[in-house]
N, C-alpha and C positions, 0 to 999 in steps of 0.2 A: 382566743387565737384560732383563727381560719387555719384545716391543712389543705381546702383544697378547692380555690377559689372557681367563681362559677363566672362564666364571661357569657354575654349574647352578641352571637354572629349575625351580618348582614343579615342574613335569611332567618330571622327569628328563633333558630333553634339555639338550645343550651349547648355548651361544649368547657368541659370543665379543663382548665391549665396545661394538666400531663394528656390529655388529647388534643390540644390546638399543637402541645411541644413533639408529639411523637409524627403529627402532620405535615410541623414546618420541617422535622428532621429526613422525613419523604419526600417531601417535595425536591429537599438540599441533595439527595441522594440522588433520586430520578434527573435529575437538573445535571449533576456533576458526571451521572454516568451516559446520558445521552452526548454530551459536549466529548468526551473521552471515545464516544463510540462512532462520531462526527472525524475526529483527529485521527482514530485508525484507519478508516476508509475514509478520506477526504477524495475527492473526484478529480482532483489538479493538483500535480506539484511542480515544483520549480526544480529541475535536471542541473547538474553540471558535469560533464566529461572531465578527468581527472588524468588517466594517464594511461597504458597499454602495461604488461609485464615482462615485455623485453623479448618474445618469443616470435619468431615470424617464419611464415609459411605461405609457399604459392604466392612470393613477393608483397605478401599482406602482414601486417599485426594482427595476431589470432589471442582469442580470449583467455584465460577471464580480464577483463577490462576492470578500469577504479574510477569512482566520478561520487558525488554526493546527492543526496535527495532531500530539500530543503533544510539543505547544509548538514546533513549527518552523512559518513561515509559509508559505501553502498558498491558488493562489487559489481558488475555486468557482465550480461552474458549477451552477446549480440544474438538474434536471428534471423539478419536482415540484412541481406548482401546488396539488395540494391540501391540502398542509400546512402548515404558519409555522415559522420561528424569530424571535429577537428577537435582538437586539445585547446581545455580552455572553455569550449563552447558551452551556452545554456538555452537552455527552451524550456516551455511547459509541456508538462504532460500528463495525459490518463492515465491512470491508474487500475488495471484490470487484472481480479484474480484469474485463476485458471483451476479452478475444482468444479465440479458437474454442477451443471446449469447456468455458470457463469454468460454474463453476457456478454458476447465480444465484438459488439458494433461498432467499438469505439479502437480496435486493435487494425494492425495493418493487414493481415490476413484470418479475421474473423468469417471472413463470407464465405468460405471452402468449406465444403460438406464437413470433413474431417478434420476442421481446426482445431476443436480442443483437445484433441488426440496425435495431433501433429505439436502443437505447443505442450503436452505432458511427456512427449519422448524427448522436445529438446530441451526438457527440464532433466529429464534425466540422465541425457547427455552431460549438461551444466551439472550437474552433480560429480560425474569422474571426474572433474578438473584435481580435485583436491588429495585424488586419490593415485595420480597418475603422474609418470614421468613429462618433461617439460618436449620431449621428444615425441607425444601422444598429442600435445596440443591442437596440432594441426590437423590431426585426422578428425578427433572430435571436432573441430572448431567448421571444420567444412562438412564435417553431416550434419551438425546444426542448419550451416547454410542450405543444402541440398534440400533438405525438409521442406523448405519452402521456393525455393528458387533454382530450376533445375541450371540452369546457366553459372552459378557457383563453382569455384573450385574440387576436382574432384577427388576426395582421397584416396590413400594409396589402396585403399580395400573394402570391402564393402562390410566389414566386420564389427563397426560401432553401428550403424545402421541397421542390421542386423538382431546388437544386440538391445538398442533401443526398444523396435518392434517387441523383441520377448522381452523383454521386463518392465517396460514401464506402468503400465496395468498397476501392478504391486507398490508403488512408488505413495506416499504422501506428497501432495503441492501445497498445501494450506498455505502454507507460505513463503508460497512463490507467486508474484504479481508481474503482468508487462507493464511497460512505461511505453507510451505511443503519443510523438506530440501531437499537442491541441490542433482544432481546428477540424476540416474534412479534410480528411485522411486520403493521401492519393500512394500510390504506387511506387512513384521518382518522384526526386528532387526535394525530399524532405529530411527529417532527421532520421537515422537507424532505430531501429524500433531496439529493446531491449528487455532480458527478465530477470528480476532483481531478487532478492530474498530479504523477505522483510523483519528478520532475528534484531537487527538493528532500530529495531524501534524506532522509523524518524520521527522527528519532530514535527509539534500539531504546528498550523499553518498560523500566520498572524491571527485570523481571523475567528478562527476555535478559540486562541488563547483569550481573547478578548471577550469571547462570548461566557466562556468561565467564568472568565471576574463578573461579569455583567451581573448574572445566575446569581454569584454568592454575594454581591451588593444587595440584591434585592432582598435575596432572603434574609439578609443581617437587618437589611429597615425595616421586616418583618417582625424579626424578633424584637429590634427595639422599640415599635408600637406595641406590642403584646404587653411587653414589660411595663411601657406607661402605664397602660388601660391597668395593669394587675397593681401598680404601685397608687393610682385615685380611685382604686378599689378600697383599700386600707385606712384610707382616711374618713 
């Protein structure tokens, strides 16, 4: 009785069972964690606007906003006063972190010397939503705006702006992403740009999901030629 059968690879070398199995089990590994690391940073998702929180200021609906990101719920935080969506609405869109070195060519105000320093303090704005009265909304929700578009609503005091400036610095973004829809990106007339937080884990895209199975098809008719070749071993 064999314990530990010897097989020859294309390439002429020996490779004995428990190293072809600990090979194919790497490969299944590296295969499944690439596909998973594709689905977290996908480059395009599919947006839906969902609803406002009942709060309104300066004749506007001020944030935090609700909408899905390839259909997982997702709140919003607008930064973008000179664009509209409508309720209901969908688009595609980029996908961009905002931690050092991020690239933000694909954002609507990526080009500005001090963009990602501009989009970490209205991260940190979108942060007191949670922590603040429903009567705060509006001031934050319009230094958000002012951040990037001086034409914005202007709050009643300069004091969230303020406190952006000193603290953001200290802040974690990892995971905070903008949604900016497809296409080249203009100024007007497009969709409001947004920054999401990604705790929500959305969902990988069709197309990841597919490549998964793809990955572990293959490697299962891996395994099961292995197991031939080891079973007309035996005889």
């Amino acid at each position: 009785m064999y314990t530990n059968f010897q097989l020859k690879s294309n390439l002429g070398a020996t490779a004995t069972i428990p190293a072809r199995l600990f090979l194919l089990r790497s490969l299944a590994t590296c295969a499944i964690a690439l596909c998973l690391s594709n689905a977290l940073f996908a480059s395009t998702v599919q947006m839906n606007f969902g609803g406002v929180n009942g709060t309104q200021m300066f004749g506007y609906y001020v944030g935090p906003y609700s909408g899905t990101m390839n259909g997982t719920p997702v709140d919003l935080f607008c930064v973008d006063f000179a664009n509209e969506v409508n309720f209901g609405q969908q688009w595609d869109a980029n996908v961009t972190p905002i931690t050092s070195g991020s690239d933000l060519s694909d954002t609507r105000y990526g080009g500005a010397p001090d963009a990602l320093e501009l989009y970490q303090q209205a991260a940190w704005l979108a942060l007191q939503f949670a922590s603040q009265p429903t009567s705060q909304y509006g001031d934050i929700q319009a230094t958000i705006w002012r951040l990037f578009n001086a034409s914005a609503p202007t709050p009643s005091s300069s004091w969230w702006m303020e406190q952006a400036g000193n603290n953001y610095a200290s802040g974690d973004y990892g995971d905070f992403r903008l949604v900016t829809n497809t296409g080249p990106v203009r100024m007007f007339g497009q969709v409001q740009e947004f920054l999401i937080r990604t705790q929500s884990n959305p969902a990988p895209e069709p197309s990841t999901q597919l490549f998964v199975g793809l990955a572990l098809v293959g490697v299962s008719c891996v395994w099961r030629s292995l197991r031939r070749r080891r079973s007309n071993s035996l005889r």
